[in-house]
BALOBA-1460 file (C-alpha; in Angstrom, 3 decimals):
// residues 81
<rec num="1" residu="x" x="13.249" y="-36.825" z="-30.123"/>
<rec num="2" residu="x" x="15.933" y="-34.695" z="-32.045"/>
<rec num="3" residu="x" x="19.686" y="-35.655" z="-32.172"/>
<rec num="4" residu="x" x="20.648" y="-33.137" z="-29.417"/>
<rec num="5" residu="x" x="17.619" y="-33.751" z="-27.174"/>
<rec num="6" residu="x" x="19.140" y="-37.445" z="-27.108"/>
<rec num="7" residu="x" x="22.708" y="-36.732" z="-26.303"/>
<rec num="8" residu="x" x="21.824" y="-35.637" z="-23.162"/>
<rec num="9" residu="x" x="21.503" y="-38.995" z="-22.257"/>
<rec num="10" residu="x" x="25.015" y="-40.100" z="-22.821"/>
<rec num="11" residu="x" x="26.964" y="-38.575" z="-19.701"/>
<rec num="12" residu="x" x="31.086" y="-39.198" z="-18.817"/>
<rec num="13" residu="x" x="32.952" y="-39.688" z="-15.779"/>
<rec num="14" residu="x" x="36.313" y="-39.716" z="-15.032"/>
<rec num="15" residu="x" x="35.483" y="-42.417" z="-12.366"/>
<rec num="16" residu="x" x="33.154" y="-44.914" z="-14.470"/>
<rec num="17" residu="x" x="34.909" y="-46.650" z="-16.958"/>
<rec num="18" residu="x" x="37.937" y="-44.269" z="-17.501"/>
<rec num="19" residu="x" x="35.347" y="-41.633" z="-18.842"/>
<rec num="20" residu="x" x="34.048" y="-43.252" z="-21.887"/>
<rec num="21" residu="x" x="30.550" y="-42.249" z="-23.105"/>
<rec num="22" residu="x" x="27.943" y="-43.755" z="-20.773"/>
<rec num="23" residu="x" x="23.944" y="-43.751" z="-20.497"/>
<rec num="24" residu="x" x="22.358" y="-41.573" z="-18.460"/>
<rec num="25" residu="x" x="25.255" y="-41.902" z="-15.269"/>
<rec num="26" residu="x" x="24.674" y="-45.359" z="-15.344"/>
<rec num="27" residu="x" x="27.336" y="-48.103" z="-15.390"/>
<rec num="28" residu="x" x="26.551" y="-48.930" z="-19.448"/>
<rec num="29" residu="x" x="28.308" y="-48.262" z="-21.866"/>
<rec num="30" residu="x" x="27.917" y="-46.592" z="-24.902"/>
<rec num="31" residu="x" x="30.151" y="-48.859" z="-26.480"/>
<rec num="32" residu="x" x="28.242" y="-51.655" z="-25.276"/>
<rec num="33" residu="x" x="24.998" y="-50.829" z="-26.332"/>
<rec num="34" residu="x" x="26.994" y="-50.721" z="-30.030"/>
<rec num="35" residu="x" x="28.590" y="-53.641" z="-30.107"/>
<rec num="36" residu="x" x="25.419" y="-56.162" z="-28.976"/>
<rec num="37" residu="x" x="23.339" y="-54.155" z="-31.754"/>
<rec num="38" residu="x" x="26.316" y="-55.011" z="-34.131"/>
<rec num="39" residu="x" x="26.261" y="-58.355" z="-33.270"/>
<rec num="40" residu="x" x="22.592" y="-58.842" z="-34.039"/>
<rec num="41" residu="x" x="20.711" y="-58.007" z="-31.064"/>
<rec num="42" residu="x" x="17.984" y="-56.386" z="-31.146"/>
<rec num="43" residu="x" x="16.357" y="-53.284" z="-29.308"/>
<rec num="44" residu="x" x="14.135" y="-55.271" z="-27.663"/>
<rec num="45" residu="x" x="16.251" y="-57.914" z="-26.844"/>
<rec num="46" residu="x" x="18.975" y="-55.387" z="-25.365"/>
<rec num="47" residu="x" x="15.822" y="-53.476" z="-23.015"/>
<rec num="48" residu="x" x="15.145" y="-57.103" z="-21.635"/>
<rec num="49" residu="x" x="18.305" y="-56.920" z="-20.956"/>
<rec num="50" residu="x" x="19.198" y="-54.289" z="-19.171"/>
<rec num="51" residu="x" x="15.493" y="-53.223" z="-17.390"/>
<rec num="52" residu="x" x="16.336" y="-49.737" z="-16.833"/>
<rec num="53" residu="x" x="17.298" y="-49.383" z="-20.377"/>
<rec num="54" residu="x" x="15.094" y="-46.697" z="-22.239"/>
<rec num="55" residu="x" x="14.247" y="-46.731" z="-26.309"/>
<rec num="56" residu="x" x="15.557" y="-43.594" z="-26.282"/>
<rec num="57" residu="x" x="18.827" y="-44.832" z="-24.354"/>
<rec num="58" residu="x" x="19.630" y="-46.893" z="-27.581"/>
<rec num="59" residu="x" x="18.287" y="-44.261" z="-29.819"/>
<rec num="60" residu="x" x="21.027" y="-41.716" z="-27.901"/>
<rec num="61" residu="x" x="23.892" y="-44.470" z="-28.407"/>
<rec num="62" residu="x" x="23.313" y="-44.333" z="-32.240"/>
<rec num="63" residu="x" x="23.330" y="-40.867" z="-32.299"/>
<rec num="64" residu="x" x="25.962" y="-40.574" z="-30.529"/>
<rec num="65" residu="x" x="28.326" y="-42.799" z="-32.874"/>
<rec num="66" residu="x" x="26.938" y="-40.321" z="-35.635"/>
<rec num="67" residu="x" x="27.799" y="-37.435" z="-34.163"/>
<rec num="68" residu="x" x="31.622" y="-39.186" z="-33.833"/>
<rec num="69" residu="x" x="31.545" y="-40.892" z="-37.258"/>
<rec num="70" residu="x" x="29.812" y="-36.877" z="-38.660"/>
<rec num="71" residu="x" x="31.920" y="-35.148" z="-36.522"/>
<rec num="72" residu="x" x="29.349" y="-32.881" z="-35.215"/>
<rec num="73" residu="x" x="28.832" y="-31.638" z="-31.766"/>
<rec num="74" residu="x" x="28.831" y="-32.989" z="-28.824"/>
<rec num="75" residu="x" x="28.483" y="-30.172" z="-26.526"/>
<rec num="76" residu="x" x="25.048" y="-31.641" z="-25.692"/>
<rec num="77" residu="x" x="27.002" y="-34.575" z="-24.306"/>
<rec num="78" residu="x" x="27.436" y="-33.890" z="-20.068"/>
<rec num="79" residu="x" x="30.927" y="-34.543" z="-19.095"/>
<rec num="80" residu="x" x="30.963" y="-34.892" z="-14.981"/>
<rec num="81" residu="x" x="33.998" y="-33.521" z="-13.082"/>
């Protein structure tokens, strides 16, 4: 899945979690799928987790930090009203 086709899983609202980056308008956090795979988890422990949790949910959160850390982008990201 390309970098931009995966950014349109990370969605922000005003009302969830003072509008930080979330996954797919649900209530989890980008920054939460980041910090438990900096701590050591692992994808598969994370999707046990969280059951509706996608690969490509994870995959969007590390693209997303890139496009942060690069600077790119994120238009592809869907910021709610």
């Amino acid at each position: 899945m390309a970098h931009e086709e995966l950014l349109k899983r990370i969605t922000a609202r005003p009302d969830v979690f003072g509008g930080k980056p979330i996954v797919r308008d649900m209530r989890l956090s980008v920054e939460l799928v980041l910090s438990l795979l900096a701590q050591g988890e692992t994808a598969e422990e994370i999707l046990a987790d969280y059951p509706g949790l996608e690969p490509d949910d994870i995959r969007a959160c590390i693209a997303y930090a890139h496009a942060v850390i690069a600077h790119d982008s994120l238009d592809s990201v869907r910021v709610a009203p």
